[in-house]
Structure formats: structure tokens, C-alpha cells
mmJSON file of the N, C-alpha and C atoms, coordinates in Angstrom:
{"data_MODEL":{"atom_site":{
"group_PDB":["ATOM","ATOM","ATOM","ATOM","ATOM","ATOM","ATOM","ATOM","ATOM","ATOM","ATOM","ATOM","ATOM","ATOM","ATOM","ATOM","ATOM","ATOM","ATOM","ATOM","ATOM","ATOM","ATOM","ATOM","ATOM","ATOM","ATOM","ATOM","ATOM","ATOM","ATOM","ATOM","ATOM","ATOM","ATOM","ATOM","ATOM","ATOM","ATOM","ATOM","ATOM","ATOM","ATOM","ATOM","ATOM","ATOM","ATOM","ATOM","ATOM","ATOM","ATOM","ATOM","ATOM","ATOM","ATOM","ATOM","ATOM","ATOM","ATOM","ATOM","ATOM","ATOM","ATOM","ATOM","ATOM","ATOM","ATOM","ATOM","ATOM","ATOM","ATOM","ATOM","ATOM","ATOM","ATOM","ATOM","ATOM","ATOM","ATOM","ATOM","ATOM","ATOM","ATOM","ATOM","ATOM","ATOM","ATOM","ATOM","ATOM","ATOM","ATOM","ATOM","ATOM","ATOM","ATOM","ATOM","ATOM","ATOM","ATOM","ATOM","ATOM","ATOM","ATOM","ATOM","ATOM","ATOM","ATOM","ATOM","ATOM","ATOM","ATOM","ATOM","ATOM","ATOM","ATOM","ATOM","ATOM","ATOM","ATOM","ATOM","ATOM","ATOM","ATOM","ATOM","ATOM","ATOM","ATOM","ATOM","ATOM","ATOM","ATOM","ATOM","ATOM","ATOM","ATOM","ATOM","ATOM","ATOM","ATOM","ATOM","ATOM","ATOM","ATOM","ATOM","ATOM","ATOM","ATOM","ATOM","ATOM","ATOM","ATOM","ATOM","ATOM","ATOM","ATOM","ATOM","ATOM","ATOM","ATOM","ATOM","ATOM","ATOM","ATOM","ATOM","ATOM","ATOM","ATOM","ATOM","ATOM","ATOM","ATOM","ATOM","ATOM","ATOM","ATOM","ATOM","ATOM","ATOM","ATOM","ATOM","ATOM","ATOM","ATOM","ATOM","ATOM","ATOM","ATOM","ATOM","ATOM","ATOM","ATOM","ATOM","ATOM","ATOM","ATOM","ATOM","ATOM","ATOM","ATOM","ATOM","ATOM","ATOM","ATOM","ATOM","ATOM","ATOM","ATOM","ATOM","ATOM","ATOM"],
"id":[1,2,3,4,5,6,7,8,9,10,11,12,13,14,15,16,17,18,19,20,21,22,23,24,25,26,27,28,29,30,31,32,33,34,35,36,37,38,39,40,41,42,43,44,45,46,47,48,49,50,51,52,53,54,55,56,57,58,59,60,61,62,63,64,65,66,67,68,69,70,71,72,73,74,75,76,77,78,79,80,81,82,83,84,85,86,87,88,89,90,91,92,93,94,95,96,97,98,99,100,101,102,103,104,105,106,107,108,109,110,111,112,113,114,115,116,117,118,119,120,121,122,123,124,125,126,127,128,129,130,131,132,133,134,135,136,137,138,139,140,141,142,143,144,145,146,147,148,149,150,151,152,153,154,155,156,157,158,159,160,161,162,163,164,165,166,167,168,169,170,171,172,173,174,175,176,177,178,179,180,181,182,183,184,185,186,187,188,189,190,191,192,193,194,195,196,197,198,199,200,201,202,203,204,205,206,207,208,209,210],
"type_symbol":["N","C","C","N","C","C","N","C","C","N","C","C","N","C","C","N","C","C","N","C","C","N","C","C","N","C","C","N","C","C","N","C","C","N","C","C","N","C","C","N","C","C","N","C","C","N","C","C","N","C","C","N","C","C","N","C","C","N","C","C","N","C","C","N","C","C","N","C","C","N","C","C","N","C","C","N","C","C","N","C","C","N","C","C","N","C","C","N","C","C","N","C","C","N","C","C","N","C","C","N","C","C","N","C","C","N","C","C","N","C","C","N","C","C","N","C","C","N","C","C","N","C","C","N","C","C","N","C","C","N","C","C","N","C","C","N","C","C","N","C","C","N","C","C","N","C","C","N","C","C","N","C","C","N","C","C","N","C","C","N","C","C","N","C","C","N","C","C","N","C","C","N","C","C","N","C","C","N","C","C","N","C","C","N","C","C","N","C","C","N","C","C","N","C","C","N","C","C","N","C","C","N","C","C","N","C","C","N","C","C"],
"label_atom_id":["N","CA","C","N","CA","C","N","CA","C","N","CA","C","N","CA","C","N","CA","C","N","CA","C","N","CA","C","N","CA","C","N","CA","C","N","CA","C","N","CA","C","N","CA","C","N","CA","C","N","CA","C","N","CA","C","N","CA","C","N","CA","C","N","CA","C","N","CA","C","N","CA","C","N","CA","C","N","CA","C","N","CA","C","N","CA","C","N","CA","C","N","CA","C","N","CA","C","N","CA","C","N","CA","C","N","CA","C","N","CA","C","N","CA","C","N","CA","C","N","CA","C","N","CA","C","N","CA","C","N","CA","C","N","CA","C","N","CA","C","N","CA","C","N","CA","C","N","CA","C","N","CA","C","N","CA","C","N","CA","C","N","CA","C","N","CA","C","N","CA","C","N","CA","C","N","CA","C","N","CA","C","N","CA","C","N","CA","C","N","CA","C","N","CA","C","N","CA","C","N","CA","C","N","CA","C","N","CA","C","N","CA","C","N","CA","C","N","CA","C","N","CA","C","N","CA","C","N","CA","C","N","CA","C","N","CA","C","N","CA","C","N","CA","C"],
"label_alt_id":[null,null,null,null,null,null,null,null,null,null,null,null,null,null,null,null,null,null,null,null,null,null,null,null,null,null,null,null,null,null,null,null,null,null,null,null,null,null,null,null,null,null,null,null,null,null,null,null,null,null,null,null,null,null,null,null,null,null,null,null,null,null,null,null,null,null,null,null,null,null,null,null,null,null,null,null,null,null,null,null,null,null,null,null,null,null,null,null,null,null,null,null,null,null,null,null,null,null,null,null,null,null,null,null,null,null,null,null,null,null,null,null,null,null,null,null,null,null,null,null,null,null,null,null,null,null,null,null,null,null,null,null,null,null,null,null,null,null,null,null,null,null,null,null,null,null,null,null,null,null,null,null,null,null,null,null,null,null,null,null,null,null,null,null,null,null,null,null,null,null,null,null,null,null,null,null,null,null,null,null,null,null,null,null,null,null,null,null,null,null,null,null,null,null,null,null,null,null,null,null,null,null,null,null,null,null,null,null,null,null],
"label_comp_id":["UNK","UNK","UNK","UNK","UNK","UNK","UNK","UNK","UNK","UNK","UNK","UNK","UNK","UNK","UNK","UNK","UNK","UNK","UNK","UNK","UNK","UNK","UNK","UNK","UNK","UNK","UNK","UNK","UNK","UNK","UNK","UNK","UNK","UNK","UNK","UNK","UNK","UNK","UNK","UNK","UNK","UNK","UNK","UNK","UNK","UNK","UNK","UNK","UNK","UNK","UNK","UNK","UNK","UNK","UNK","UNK","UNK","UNK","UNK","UNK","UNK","UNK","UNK","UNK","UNK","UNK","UNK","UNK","UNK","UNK","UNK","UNK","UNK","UNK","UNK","UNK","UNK","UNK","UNK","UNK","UNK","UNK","UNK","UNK","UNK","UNK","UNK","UNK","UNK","UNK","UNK","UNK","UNK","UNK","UNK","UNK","UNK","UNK","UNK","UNK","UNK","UNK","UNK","UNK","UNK","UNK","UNK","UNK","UNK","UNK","UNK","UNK","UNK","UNK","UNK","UNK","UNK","UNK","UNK","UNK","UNK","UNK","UNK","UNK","UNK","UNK","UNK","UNK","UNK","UNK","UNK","UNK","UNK","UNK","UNK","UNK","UNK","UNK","UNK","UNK","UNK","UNK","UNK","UNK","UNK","UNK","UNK","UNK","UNK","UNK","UNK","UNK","UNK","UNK","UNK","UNK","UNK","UNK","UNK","UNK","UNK","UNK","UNK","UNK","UNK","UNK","UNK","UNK","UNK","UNK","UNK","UNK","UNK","UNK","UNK","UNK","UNK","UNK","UNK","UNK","UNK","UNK","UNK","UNK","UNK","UNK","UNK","UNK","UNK","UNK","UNK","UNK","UNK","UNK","UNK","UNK","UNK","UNK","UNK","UNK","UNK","UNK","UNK","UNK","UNK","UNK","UNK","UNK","UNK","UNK"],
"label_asym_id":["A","A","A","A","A","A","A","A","A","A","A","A","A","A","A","A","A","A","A","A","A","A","A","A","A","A","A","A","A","A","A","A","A","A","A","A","A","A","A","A","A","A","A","A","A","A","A","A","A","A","A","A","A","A","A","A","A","A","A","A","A","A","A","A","A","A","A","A","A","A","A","A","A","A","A","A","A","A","A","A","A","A","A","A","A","A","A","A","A","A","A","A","A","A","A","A","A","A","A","A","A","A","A","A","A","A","A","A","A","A","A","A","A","A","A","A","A","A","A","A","A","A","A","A","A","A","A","A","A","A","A","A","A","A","A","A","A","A","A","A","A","A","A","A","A","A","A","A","A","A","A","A","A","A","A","A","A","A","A","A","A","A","A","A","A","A","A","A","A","A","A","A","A","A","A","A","A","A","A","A","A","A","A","A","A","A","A","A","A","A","A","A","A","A","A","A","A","A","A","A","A","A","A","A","A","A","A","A","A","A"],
"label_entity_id":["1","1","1","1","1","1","1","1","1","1","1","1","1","1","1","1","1","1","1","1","1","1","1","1","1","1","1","1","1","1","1","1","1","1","1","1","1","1","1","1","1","1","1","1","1","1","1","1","1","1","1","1","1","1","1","1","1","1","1","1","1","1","1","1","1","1","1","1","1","1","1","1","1","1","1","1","1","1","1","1","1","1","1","1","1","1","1","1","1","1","1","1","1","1","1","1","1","1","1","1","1","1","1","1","1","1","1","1","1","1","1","1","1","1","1","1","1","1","1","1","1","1","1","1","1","1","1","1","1","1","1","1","1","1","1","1","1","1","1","1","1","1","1","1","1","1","1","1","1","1","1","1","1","1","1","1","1","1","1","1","1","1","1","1","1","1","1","1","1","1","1","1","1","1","1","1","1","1","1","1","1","1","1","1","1","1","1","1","1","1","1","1","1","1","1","1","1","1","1","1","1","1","1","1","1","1","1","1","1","1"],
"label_seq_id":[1,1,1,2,2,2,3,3,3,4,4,4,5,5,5,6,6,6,7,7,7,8,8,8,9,9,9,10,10,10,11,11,11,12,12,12,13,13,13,14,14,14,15,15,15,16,16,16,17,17,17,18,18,18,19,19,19,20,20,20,21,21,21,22,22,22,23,23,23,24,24,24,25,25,25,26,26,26,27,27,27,28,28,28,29,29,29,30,30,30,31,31,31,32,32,32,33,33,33,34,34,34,35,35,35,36,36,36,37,37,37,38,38,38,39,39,39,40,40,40,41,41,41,42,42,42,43,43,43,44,44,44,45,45,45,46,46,46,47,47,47,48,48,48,49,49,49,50,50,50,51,51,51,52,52,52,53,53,53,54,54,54,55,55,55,56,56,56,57,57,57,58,58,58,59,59,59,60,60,60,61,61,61,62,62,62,63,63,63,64,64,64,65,65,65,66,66,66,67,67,67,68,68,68,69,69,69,70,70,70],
"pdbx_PDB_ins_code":[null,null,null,null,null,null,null,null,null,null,null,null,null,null,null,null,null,null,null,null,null,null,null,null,null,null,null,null,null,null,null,null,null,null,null,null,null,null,null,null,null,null,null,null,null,null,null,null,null,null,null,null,null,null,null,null,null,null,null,null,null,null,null,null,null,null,null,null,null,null,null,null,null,null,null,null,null,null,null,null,null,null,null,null,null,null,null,null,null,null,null,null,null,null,null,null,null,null,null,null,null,null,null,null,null,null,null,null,null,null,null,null,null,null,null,null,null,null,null,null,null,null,null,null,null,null,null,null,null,null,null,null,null,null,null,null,null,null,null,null,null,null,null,null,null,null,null,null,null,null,null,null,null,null,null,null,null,null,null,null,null,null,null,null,null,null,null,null,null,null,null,null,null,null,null,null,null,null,null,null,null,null,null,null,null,null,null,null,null,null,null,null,null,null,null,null,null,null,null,null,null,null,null,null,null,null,null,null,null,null],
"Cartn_x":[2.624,1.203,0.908,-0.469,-0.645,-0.221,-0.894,-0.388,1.259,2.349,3.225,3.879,2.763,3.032,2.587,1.63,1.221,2.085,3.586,4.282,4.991,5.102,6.025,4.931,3.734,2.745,2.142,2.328,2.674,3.131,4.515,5.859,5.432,5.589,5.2,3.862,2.978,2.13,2.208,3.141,3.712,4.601,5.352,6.413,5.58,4.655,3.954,3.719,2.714,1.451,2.271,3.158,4.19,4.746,5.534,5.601,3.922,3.04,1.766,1.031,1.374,0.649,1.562,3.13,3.993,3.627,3.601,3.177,2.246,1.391,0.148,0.135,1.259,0.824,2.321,3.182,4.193,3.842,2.728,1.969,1.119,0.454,0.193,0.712,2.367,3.499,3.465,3.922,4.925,3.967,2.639,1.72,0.513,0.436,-0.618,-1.931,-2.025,-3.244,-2.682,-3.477,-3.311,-3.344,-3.568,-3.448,-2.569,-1.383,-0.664,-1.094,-1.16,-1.676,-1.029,0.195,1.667,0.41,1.15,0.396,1.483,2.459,3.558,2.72,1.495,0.802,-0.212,-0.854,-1.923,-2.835,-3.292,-4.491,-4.776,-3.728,-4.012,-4.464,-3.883,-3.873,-5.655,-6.096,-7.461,-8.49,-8.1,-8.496,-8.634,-6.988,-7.811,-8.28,-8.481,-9.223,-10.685,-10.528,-12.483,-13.429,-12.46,-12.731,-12.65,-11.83,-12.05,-13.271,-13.66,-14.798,-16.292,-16.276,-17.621,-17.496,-16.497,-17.073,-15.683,-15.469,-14.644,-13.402,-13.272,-12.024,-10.927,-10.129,-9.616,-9.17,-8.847,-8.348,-9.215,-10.584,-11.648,-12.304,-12.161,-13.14,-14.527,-14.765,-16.366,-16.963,-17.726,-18.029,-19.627,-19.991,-21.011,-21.932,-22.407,-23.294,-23.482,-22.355,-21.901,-22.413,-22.186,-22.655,-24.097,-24.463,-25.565,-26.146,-27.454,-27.777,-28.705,-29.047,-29.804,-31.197],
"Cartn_y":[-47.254,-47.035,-45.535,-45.359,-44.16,-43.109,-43.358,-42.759,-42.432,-42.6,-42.344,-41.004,-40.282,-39.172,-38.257,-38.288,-37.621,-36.998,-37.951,-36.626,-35.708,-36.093,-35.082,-34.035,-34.285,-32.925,-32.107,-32.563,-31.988,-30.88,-31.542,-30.477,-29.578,-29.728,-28.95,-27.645,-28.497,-27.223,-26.731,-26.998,-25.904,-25.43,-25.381,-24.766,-23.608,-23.685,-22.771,-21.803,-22.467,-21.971,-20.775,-21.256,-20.732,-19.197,-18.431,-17.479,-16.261,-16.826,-15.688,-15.647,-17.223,-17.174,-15.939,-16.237,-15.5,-13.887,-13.506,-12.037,-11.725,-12.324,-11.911,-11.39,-12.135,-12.016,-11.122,-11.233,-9.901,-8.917,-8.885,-7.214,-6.894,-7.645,-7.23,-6.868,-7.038,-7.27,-5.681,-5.55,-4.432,-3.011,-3.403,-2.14,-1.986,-2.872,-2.886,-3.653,-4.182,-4.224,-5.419,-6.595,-7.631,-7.49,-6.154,-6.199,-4.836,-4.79,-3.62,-3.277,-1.845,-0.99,-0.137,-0.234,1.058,2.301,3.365,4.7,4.893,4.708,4.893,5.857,5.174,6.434,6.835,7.284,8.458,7.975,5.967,5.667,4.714,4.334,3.851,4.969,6.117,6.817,6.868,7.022,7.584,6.425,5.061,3.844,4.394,4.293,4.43,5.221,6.541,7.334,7.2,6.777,5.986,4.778,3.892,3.025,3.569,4.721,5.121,6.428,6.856,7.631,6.379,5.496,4.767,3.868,3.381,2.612,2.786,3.705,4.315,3.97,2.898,2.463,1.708,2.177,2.104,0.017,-0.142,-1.482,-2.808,-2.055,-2.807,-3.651,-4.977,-5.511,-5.518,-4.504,-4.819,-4.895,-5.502,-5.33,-4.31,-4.691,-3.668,-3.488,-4.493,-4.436,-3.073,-2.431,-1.382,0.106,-0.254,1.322,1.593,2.508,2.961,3.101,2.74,3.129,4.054,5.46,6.287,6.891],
"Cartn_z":[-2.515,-2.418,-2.442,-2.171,-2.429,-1.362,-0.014,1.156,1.026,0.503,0.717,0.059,-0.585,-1.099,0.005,1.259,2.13,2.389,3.134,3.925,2.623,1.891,0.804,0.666,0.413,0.372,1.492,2.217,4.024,3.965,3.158,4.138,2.986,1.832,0.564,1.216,1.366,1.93,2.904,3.789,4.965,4.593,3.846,3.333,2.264,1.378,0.611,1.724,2.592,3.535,4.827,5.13,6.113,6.032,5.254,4.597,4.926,4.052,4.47,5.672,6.507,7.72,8.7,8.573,9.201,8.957,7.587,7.647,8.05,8.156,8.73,10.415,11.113,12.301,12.256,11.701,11.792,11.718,10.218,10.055,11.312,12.44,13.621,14.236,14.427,15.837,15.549,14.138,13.35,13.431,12.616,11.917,12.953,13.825,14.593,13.974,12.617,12.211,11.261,10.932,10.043,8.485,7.929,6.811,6.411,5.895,5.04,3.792,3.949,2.821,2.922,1.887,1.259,0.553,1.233,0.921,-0.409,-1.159,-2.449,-3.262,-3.695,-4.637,-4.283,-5.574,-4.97,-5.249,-5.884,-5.834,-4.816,-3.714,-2.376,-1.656,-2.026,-0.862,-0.954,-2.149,-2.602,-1.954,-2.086,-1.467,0.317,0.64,1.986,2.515,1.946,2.004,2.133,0.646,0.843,1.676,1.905,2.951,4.245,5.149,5.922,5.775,4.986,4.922,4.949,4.066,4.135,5.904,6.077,7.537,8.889,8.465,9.786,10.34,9.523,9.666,8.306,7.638,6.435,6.537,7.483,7.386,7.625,7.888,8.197,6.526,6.591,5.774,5.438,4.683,4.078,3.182,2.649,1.288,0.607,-0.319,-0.773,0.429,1.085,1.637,2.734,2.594,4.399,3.381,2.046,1.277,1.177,1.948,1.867,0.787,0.467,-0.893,-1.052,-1.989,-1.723,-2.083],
"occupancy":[1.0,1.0,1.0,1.0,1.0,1.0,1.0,1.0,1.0,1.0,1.0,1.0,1.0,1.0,1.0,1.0,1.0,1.0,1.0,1.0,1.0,1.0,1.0,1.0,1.0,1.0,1.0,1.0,1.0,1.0,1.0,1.0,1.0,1.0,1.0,1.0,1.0,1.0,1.0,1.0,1.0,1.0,1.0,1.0,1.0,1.0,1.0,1.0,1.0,1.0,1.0,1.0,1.0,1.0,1.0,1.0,1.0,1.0,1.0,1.0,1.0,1.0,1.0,1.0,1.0,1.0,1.0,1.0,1.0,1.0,1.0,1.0,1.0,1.0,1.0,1.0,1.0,1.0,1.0,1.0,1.0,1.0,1.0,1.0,1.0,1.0,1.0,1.0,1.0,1.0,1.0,1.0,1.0,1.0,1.0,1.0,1.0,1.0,1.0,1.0,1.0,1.0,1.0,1.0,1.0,1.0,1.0,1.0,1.0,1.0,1.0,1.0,1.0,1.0,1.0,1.0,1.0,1.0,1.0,1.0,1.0,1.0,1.0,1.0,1.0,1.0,1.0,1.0,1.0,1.0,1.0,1.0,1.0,1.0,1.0,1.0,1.0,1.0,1.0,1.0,1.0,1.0,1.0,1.0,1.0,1.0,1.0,1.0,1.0,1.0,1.0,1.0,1.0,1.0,1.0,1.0,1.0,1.0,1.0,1.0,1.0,1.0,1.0,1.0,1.0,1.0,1.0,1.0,1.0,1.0,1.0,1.0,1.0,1.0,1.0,1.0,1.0,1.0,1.0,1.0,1.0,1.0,1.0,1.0,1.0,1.0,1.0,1.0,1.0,1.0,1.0,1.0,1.0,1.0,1.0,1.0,1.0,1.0,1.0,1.0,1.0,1.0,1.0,1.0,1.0,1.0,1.0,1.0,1.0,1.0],
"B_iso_or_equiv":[0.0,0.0,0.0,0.0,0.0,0.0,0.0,0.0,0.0,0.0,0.0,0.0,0.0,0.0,0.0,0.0,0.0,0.0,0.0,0.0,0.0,0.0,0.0,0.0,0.0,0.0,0.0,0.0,0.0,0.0,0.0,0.0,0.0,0.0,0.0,0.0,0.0,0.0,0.0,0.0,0.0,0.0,0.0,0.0,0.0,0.0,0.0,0.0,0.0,0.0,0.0,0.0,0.0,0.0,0.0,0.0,0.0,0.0,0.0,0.0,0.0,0.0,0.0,0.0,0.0,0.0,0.0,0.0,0.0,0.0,0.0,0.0,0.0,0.0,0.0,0.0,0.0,0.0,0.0,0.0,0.0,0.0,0.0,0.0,0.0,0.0,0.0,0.0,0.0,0.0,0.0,0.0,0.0,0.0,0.0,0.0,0.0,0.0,0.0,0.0,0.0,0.0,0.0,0.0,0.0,0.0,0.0,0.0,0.0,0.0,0.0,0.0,0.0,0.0,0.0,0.0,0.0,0.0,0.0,0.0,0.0,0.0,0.0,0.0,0.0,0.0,0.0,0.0,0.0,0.0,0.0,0.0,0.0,0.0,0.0,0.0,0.0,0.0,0.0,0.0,0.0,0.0,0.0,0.0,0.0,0.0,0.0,0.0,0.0,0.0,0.0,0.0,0.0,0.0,0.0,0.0,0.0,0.0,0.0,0.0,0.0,0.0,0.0,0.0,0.0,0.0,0.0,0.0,0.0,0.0,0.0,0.0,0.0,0.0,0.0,0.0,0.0,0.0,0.0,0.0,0.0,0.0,0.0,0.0,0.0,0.0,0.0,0.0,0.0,0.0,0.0,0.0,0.0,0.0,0.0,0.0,0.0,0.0,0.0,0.0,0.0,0.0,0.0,0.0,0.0,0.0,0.0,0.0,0.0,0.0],
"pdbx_formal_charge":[null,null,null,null,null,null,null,null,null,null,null,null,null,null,null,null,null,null,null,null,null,null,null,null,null,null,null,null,null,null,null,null,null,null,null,null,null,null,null,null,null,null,null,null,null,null,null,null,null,null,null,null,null,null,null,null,null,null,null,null,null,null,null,null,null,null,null,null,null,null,null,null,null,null,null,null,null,null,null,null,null,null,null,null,null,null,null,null,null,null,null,null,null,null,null,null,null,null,null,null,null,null,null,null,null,null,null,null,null,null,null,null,null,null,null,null,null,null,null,null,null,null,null,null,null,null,null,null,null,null,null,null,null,null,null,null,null,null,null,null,null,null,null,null,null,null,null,null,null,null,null,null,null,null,null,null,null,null,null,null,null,null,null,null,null,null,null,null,null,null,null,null,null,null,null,null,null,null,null,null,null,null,null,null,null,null,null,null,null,null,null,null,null,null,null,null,null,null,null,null,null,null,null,null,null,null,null,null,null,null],
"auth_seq_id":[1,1,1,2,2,2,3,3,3,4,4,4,5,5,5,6,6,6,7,7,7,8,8,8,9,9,9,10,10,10,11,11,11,12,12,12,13,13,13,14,14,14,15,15,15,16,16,16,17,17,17,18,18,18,19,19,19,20,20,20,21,21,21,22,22,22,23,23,23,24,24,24,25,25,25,26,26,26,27,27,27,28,28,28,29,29,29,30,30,30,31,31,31,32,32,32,33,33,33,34,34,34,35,35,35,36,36,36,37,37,37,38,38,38,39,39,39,40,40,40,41,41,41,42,42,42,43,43,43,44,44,44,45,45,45,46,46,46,47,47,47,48,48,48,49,49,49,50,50,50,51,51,51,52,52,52,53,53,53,54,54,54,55,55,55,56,56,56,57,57,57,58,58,58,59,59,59,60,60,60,61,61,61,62,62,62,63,63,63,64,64,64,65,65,65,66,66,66,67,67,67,68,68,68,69,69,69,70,70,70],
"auth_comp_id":["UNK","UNK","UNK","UNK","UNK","UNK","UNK","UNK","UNK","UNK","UNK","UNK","UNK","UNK","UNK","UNK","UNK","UNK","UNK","UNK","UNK","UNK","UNK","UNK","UNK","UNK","UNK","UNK","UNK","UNK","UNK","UNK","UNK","UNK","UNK","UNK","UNK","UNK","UNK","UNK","UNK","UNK","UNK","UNK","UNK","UNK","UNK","UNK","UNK","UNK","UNK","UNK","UNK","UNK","UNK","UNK","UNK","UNK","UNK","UNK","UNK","UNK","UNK","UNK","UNK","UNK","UNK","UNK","UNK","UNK","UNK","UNK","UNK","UNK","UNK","UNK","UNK","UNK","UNK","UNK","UNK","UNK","UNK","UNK","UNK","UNK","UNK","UNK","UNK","UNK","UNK","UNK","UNK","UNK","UNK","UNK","UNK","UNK","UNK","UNK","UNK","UNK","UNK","UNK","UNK","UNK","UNK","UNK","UNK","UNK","UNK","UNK","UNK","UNK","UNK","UNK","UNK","UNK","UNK","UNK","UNK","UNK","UNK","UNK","UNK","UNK","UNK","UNK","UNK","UNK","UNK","UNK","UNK","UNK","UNK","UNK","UNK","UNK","UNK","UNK","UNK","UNK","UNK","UNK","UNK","UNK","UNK","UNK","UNK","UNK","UNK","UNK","UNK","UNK","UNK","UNK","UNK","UNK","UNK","UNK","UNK","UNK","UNK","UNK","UNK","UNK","UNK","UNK","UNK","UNK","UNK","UNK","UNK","UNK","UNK","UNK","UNK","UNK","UNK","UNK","UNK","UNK","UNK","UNK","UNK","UNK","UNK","UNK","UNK","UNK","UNK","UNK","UNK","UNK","UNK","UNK","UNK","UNK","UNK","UNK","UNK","UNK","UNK","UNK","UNK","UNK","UNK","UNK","UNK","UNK"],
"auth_asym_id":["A","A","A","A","A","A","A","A","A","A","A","A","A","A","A","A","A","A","A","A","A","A","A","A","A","A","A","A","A","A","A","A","A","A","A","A","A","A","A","A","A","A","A","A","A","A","A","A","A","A","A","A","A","A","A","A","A","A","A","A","A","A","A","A","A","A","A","A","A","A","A","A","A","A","A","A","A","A","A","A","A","A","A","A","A","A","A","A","A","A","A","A","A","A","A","A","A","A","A","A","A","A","A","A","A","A","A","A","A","A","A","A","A","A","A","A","A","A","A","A","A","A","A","A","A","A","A","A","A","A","A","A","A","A","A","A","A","A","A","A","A","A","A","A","A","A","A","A","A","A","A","A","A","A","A","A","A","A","A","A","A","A","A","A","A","A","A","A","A","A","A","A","A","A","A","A","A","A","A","A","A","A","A","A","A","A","A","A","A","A","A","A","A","A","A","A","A","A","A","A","A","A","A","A","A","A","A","A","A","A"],
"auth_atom_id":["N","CA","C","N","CA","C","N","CA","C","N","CA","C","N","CA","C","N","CA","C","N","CA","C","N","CA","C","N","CA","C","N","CA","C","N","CA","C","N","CA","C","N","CA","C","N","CA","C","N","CA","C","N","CA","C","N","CA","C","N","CA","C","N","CA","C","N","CA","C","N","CA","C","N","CA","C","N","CA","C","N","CA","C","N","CA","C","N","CA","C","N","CA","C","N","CA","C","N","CA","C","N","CA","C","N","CA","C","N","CA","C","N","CA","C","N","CA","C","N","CA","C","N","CA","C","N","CA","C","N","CA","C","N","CA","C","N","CA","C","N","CA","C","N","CA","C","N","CA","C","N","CA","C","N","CA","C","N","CA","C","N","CA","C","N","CA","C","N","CA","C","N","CA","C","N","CA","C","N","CA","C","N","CA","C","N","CA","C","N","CA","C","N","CA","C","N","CA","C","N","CA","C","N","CA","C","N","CA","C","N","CA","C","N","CA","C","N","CA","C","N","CA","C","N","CA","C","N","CA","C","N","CA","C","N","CA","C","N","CA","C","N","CA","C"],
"pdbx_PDB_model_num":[1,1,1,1,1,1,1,1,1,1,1,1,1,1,1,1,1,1,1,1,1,1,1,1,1,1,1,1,1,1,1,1,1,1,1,1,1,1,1,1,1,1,1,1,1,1,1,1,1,1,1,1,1,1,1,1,1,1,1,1,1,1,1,1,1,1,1,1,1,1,1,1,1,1,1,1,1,1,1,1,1,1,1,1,1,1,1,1,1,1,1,1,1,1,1,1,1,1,1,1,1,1,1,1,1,1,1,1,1,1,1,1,1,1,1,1,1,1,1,1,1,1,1,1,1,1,1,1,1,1,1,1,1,1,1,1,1,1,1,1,1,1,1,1,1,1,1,1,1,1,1,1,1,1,1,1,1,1,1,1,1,1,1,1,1,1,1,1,1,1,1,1,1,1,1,1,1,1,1,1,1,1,1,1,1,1,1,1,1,1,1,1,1,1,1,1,1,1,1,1,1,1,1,1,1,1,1,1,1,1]
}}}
């Protein structure tokens, strides 16, 4: 029947799902903060640069709405 594909897609999506939930809360244990951003080149660096100039904090989520418009 049909139900009997449930547990095979279970484990399947905890097994996908598992992996990014884990980094997520490692990149807290580790970096202090839930999201990593490698400084390697010079157009992250320019990124977090600019996200910490528009709302004060580089690791903070925001979108257009936080840019002032003039």
C-alpha cells in the first residue's frame, strides 16, 4: 500500500535534513553566531563590510527594507 513508503522517506529526510540542521547549531557552539561568512576574498570581505555599515551588525538578516532611501 501506499503508507509503506512513509518510513523509507522519513529516514531519507532526516538523513538529507540532519547535516544543515547540525551546522547550524555547531556554527553557534564554534563562531558564536548561526551563520558563517569566510573572509578568503576581497568580495566577502566588501559584503561584510557593507552589511555591517547599513544595520550594525554584519551577520544580521535584512533585507531592502533596513536601506534608507534618500
Amino acid at each position: 500500500m501506499w503508507y509503506q513508503i512513509l518510513p523509507g522517506y522519513c529516514l531519507i529526510a532526516v538523513c538529507l535534513g540532519l547535516p544543515g540542521w547540525g551546522l547550524y547549531h555547531l556554527h553557534n557552539v564554534v563562531l558564536g553566531n548561526h551563520y558563517r561568512r569566510s573572509m578568503l576574498d576581497r568580495w566577502d570581505r566588501m559584503l561584510y563590510q557593507r552589511d555591517t555599515r547599513l544595520t550594525g551588525d554584519g551577520y544580521k538578516i535584512l533585507g531592502l527594507e533596513n536601506i534608507p532611501d534618500k
